[in-house]
C-alpha positions as CSV (number, residue, x, y, z in Angstrom):
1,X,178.1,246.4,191.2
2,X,181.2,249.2,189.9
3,X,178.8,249.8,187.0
4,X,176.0,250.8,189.0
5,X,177.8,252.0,191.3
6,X,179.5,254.3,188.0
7,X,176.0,255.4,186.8
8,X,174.2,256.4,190.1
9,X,177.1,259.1,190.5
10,X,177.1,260.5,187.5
11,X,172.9,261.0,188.2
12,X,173.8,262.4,191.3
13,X,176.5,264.8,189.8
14,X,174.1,266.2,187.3
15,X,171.3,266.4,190.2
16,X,173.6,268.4,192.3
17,X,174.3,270.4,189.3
18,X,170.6,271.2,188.8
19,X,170.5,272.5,192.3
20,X,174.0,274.8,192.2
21,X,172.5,276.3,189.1
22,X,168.9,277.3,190.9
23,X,171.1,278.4,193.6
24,X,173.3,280.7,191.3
25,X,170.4,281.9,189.4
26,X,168.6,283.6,192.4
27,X,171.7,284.9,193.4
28,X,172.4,287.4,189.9
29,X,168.3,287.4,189.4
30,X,168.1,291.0,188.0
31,X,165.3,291.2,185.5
32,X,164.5,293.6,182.7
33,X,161.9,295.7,183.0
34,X,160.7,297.5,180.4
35,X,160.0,300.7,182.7
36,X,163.4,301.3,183.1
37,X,165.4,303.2,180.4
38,X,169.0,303.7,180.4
39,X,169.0,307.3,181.7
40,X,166.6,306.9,184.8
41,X,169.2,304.4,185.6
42,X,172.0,306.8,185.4
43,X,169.7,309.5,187.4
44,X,169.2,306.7,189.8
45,X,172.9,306.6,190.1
46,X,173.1,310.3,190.5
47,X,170.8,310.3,193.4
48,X,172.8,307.4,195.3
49,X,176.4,309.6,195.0
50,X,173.7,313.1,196.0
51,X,174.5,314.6,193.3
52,X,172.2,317.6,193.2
53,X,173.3,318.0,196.8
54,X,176.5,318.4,195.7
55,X,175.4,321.1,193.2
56,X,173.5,323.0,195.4
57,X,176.6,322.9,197.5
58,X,179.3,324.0,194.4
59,X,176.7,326.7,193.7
60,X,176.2,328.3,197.4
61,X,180.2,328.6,197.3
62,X,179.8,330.6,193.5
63,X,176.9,332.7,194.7
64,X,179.1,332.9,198.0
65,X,181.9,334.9,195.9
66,X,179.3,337.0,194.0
67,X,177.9,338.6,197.2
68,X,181.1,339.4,198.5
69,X,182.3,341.0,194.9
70,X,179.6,343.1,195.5
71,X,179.9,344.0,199.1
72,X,180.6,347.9,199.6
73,X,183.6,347.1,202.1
74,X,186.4,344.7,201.9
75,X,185.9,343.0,205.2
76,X,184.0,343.7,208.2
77,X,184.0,347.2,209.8
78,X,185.8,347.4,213.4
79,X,184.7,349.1,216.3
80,X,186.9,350.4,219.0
81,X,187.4,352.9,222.0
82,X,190.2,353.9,223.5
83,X,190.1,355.5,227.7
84,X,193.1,357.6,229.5
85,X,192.9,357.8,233.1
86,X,195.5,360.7,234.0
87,X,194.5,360.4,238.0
88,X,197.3,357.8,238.3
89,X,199.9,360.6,237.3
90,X,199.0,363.0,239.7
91,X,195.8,363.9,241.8
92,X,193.7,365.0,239.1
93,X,190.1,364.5,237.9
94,X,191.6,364.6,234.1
95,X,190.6,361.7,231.6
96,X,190.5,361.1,227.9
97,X,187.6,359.2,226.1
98,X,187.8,357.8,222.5
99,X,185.6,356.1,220.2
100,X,186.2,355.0,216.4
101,X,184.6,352.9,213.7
102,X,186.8,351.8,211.5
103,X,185.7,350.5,207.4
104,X,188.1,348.3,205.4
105,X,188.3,349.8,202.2
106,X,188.7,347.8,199.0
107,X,192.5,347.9,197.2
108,X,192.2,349.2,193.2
109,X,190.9,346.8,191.5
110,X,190.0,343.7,193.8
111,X,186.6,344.2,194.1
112,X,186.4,344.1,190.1
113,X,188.7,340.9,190.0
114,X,186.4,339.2,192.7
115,X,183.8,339.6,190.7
116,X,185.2,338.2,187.6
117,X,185.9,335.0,189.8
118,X,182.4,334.8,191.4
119,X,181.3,334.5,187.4
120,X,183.9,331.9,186.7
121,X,183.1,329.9,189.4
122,X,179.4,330.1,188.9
123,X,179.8,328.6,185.3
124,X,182.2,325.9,186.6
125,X,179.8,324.7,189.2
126,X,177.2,323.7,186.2
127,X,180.0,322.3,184.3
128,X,181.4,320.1,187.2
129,X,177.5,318.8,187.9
130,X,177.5,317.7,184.1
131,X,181.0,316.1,184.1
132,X,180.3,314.1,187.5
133,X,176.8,312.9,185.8
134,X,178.7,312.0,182.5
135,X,180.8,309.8,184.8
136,X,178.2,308.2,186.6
137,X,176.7,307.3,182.8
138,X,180.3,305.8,182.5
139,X,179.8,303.3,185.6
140,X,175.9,302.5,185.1
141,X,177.0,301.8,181.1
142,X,180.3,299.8,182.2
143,X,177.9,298.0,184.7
144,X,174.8,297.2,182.5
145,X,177.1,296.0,179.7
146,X,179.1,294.1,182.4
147,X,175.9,291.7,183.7
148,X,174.9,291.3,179.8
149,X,178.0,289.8,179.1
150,X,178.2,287.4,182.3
151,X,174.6,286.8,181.9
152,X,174.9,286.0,177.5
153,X,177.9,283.7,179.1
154,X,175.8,281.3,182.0
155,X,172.7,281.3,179.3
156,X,175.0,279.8,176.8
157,X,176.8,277.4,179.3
158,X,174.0,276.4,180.7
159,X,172.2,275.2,177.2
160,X,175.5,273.2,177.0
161,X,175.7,272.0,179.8
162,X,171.9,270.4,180.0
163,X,172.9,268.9,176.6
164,X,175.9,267.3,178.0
165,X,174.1,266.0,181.1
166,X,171.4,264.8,177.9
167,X,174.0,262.6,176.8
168,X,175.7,261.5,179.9
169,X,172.4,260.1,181.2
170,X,172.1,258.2,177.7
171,X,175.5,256.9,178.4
172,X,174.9,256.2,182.0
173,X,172.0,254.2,180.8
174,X,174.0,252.4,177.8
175,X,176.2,251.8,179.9
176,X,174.4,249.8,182.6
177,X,173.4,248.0,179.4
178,X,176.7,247.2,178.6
179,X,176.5,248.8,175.2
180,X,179.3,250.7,176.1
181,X,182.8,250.8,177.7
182,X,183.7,252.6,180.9
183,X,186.0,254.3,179.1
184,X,183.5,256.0,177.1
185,X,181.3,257.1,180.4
186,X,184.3,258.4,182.3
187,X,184.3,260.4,179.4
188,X,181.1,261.8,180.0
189,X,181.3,262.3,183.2
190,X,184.2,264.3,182.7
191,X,183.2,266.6,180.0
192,X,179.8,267.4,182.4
193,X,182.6,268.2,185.4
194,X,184.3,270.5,182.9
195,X,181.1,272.4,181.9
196,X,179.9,272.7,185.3
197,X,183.2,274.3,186.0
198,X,183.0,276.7,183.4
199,X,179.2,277.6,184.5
200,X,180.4,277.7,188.1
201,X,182.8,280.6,187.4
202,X,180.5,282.6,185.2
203,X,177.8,282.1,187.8
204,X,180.4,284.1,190.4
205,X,181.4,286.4,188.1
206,X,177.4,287.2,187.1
207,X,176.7,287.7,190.3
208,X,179.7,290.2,191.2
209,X,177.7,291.8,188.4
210,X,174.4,292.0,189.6
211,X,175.5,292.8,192.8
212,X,177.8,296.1,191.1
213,X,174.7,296.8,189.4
214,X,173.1,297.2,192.7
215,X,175.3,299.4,194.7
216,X,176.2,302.0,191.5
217,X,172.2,302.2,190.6
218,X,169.9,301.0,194.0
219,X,168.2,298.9,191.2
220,X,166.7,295.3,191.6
221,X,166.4,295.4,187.8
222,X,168.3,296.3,184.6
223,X,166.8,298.4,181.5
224,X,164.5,295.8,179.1
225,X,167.0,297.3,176.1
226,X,169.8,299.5,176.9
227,X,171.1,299.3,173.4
228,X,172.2,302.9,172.3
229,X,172.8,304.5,168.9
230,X,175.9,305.4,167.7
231,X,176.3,309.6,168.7
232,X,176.5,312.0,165.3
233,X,179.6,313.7,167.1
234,X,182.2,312.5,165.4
235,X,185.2,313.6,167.5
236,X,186.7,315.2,170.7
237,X,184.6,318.8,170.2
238,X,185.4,321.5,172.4
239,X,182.2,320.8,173.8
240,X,183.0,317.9,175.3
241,X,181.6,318.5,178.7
242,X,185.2,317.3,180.3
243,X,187.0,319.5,178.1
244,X,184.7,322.2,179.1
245,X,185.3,321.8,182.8
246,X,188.9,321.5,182.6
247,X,188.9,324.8,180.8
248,X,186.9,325.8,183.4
249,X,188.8,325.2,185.7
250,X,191.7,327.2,184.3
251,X,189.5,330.1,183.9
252,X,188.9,329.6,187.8
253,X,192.6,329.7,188.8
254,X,193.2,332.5,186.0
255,X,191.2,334.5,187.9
256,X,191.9,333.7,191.6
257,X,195.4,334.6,190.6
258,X,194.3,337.4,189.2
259,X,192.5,338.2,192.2
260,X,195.2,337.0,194.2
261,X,197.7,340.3,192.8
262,X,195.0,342.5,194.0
263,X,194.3,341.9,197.0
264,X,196.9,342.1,199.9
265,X,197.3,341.0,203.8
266,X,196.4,345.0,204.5
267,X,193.8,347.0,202.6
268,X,193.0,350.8,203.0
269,X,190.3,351.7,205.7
270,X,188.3,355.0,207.0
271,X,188.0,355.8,210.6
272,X,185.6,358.0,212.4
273,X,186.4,359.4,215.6
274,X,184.6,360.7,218.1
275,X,186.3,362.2,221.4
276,X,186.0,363.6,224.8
277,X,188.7,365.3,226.9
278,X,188.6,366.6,230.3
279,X,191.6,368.0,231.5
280,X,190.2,371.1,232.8
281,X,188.1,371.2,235.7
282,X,186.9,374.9,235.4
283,X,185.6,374.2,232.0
284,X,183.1,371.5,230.7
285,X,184.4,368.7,228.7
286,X,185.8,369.3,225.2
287,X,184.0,367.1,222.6
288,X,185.3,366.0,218.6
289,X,184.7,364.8,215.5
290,X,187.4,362.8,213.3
291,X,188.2,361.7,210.2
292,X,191.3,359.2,209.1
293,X,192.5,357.3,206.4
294,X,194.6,354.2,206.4
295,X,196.7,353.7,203.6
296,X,199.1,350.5,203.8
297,X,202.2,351.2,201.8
298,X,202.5,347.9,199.4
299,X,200.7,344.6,199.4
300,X,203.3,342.6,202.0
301,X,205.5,339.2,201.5
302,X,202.6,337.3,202.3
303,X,200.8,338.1,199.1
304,X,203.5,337.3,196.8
305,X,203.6,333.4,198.2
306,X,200.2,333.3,197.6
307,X,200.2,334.4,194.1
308,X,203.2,332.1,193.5
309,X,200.9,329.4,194.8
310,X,198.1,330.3,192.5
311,X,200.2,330.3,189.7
312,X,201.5,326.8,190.2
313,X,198.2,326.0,190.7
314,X,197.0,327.5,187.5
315,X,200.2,325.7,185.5
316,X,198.9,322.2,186.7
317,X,195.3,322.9,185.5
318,X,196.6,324.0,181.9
319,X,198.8,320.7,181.9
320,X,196.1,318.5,183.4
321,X,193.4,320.2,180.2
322,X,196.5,319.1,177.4
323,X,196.8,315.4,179.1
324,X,193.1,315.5,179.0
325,X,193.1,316.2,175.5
326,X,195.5,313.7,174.4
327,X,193.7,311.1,176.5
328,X,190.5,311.7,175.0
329,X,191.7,311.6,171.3
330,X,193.6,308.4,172.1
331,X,190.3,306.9,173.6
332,X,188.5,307.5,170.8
333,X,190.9,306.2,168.5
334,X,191.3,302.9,170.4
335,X,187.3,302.7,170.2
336,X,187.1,302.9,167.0
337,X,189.6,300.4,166.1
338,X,188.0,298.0,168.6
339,X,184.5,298.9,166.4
340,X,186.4,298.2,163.0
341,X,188.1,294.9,164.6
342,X,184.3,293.7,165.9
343,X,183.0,294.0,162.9
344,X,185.6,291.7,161.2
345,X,184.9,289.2,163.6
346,X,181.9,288.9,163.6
347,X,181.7,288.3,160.0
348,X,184.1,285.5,160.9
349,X,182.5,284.3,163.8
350,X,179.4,283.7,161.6
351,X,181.1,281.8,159.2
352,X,182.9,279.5,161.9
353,X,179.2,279.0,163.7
354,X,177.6,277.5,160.1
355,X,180.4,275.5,159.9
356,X,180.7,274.3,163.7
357,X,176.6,273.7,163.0
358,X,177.1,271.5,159.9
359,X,179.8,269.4,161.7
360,X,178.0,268.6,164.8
361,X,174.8,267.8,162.8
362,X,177.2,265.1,160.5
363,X,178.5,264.1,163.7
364,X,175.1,263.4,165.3
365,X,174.4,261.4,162.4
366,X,177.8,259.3,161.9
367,X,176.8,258.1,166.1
368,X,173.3,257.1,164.9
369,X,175.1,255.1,162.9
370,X,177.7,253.7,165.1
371,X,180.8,254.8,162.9
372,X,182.0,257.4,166.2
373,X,181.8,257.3,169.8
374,X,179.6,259.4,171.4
375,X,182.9,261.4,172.7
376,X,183.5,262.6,168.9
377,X,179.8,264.0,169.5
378,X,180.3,265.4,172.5
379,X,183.7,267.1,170.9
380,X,181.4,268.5,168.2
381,X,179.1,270.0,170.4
382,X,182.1,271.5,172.4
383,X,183.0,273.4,169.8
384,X,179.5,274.2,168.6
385,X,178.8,276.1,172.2
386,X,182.2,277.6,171.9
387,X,181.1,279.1,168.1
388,X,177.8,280.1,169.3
389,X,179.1,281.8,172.7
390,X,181.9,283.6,170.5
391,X,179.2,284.8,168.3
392,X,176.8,285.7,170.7
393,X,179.4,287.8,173.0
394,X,180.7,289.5,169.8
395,X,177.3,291.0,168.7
396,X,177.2,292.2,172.8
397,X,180.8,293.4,172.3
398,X,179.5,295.8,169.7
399,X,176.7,297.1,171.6
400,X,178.8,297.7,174.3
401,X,181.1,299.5,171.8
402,X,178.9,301.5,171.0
403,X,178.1,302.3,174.4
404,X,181.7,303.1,174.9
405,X,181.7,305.5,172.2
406,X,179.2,307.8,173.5
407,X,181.2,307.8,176.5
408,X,184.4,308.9,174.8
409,X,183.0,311.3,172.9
410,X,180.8,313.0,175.8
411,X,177.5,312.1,175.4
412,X,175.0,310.9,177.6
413,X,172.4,308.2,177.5
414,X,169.3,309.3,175.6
């Protein structure tokens, strides 16, 4: 009764295994489809984060700056009027009547300096719309190459795991035969619990996967072969298109600084005047014309905090574009050591999978023949699936790496 009792569990383990894996599967379903390349995936992206909304936006402000560089006046012209009563004084009919426009002039050389801004910023809002797509690239690739891997991993587990269950039912049945010991199905039945536990977590963590895919790209499916060449740049250039916005960037605060010195809290203005005066009443009213000029006598304490501030400013940016540098060339050296170290391996990892194949094909036979236990074969094809996943998630390794590369070095999928 304890041997049946034995064998009808481990048949329902491996039928409850069946299900969890059906279960898992529709869960990280994301198919390939061949309509999909890699870079309508990262425009996909782009669309999800707006990022041509966010251009548009980056470029009103630019094309904001450029029309006031070119505006005539430095702000916006005041009108005013001025009225004296002199009736309160003494009994008189007397009274006084002013009316001015006044027009903000621009200081020497701000309009000049604005102008030089509105061009800076105008080239850094193309550059920031190419450096926020090359970083969406970076998530859909990290993503992409992220599913592979979890999904290479279940595909594997799962081949070892119905070969596993293969042989656990043979013992299950061997053993209700009493060709075996109980020993030897416990066995079994453990290494099955251990593989399910290993396709269990790579089931979660390819479906955290699929779902990541989902939220970066809007995508119910992943590119049929997302494979990319490695990039003929060979190097940090000065192209990079992050290098080129943080230099950008430094132009930008260059220049509002510079801007910054020329403008002021006051700024010279002309007045026109016209007047009316009444203070005799045997003689019409007396009308005028006038003419002033403003001229404000230095630029104020407010406008040297502000280009302090700008200058500080414009110090980060420089330091931020040499840790950028550094970063980039340290990237690209780590890549390319991860690239040289891949490639080792996976000259080894071939060699250890022909071996791992021989073994488990002389152990197949030597249990034919009743010189092992089926545990020795079950051993064997242990470390068969472990050779065979090693290989397999190498060869993705290196595609990913290359991948990873194109990242570094700036470019984008073509």
């Amino acid at each position: 009764m304890t041997n049946n009792l034995a064998g009808i569990a481990l048949l329902m383990l491996i039928g409850v295994s069946a299900w969890a894996d059906s279960h898992g599967a529709s869960l990280a379903r994301l198919p390939a489809d061949d309509a999909i390349s890699l870079p309508s995936a990262v425009q996909a992206a782009s669309s999800r984060v707006r990022l041509d909304d966010w251009t548009r936006e980056r470029q009103q402000v630019a094309e904001s700056r450029r029309e006031l560089g070119a505006a005539w006046l430095g702000d916006a012209p005041r009108l005013g009027g001025i009225w004296r009563d002199y009736d309160w004084i003494e009994d008189s009919n007397f009274y006084e009547a002013e009316l001015y426009l006044a027009l903000p002039l621009w200081r020497p050389g701000e309009r000049k300096a604005l102008r030089e801004l509105a061009e800076k910023d105008g080239d850094l809002a193309h550059l920031q719309s190419q450096a926020r797509r090359l970083a969406t690239a970076a998530e859909v690739r990290s993503s992409i190459w992220q599913w592979r891997d979890a999904s290479s991993r279940v595909d594997l587990l799962s081949v070892q795991l119905a070969s596993t269950e293969r042989y656990a039912r043979q013992m299950a049945m061997r053993f209700e035969a009493g060709d075996v010991a109980r020993t030897e199905l416990l066995q079994a039945r453990q290494q099955v619990l251990d593989w399910r536990s290993r396709m269990l977590d790579a089931e979660a963590v390819q479906i955290d996967s699929a779902r990541r895919w989902r939220l970066i790209t809007g995508l119910d499916a992943v590119p049929a072969n997302p494979v990319e060449q490695v990039s003929a740049i060979d190097g940090i250039s000065e192209q990079h298109p992050l290098l080129l916005l943080a230099m950008a960037e430094v132009n930008v605060l260059r220049a509002e600084r510079d801007a910054t010195r020329k403008s002021g809290s006051a700024r010279p203005a002309v007045s026109f005047n016209l007047k009316r005066e009444d203070f005799d009443s045997q003689l019409p009213p007396m009308d005028s014309v006038g003419i002033g000029i403003d001229i404000p006598l230095g630029r104020g304490k407010s406008n040297a905090v502000a280009v302090s501030r700008s200058g500080q400013r414009l110090l980060e940016a420089e330091v931020e574009l040499q840790t950028l540098q550094r970063k980039l060339v340290e990237d690209l050296h780590e890549v390319r050591h991860q690239i040289h170290i891949n490639e080792i391996n996976l000259v080894d990892s071939r060699a250890l999978l022909e071996i791992a194949e021989q073994v488990y094909a002389m152990q197949q036979l030597a249990n034919e023949q009743g010189e092992i236990t089926v545990i020795e074969v079950l051993r064997a094809g242990q470390a068969l699936a472990e050779a065979q996943q090693r290989y397999t998630l190498l060869s993705l390794s290196r595609d990913a790496l290359v991948a990873r590369y194109n990242q570094v070095v700036g470019v984008l999928p073509q």
